[in-house]
C-alpha positions, 0 to 999 in steps of 0.5 A: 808202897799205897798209902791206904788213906790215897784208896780211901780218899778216892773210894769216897770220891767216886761214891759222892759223884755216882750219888751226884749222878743219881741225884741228877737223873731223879731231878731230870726224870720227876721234871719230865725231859723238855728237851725236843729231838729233831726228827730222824730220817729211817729206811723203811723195811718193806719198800725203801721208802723213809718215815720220820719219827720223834721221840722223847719231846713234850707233848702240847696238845693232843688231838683226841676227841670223845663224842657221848649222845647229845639227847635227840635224834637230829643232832645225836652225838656232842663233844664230852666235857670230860675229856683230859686235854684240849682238842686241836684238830678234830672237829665235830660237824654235822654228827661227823668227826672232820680228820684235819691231820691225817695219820693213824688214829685208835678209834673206839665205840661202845653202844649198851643196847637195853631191849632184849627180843628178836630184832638186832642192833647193828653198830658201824663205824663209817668214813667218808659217808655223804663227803663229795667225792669221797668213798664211803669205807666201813671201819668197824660193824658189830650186831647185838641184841641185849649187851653192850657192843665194843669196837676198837681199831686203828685206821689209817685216814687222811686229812679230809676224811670224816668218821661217824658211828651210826647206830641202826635198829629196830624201833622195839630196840633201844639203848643207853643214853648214858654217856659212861654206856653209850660213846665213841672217840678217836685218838690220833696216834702217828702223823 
């Protein structure tokens, strides 16, 4: 009735097409997709309001800054040259980090205080300090005596805003310069 050299014949077919397949779907994905979706408009669960989101594009630049200590008092903090991609919009100026796209940004700080004794070391991570017409809005506060002090978050900041990490003390109190010890950054995350 079946000739079973016909089931034979198509059972290699369909072997050789799903190892074409797989073939492909290596190639695709040790390349890295360039492919660029359009944005999708979704309703928001809370409010109706929408969002656009994309996913599954390449990725050209990054806007992501690394501030380590510059060495002097007057002009504390100066772009890290270890950083992994080129800054596109964030921009250091007067020891504040300038926000030019506005969106949901990680920020991080770590400050290694070296002295140990009575007094405390305060680390706080301010937006908006001395902006005209802005108002100042501690992001983040941390106070140690010896040890380091970590702080992460994600802030919501708008184009516009600034971000400066002041670290105050007592002079008996002192702290790393060394920039793998004592450092800041922010990373924007969502537009």
């Amino acid at each position: 009735m079946h000739n079973p050299n016909y089931k034979f014949s198509f059972l290699v077919s369909w072997c050789f097409l799903l190892s074409i397949s797989i073939v492909v779907m290596v190639t695709v994905i040790a390349k890295g997709s360039t492919r660029k979706e359009t944005p999708k408009e979704e309703k928001n669960a809370t409010g109706g309001g929408k969002y656009a989101y994309s996913k599954g594009y390449e990725q050209k630049s990054v806007d992501y800054i690394h501030l380590v200590w510059a060495g002097n008092d007057k002009s504390p903090w100066k772009q890290s040259t270890s950083c992994f991609c080129a800054n596109t919009s964030l921009h250091l100026q007067n020891d504040s980090v300038i926000i030019t796209t506005g969106g949901f940004y990680h920020t991080y700080a770590q400050v290694t205080f070296m002295s140990s004794g009575e007094h405390e070391g305060t680390v706080t991570l301010v937006a908006n300090e001395k902006m005209p017409g802005k108002v100042p809005r501690k992001l983040s506060e941390a106070e140690h005596r010896y040890g380091t002090v970590s702080m992460s978050g994600v802030f919501r900041l708008r184009h516009g805003d600034s971000v400066k990490l002041n670290i105050s003390r007592s002079p008996s109190v002192f702290f790393s310069k060394d920039a793998s010890k004592t450092y800041w950054g922010l990373l924007l995350l969502k537009q």
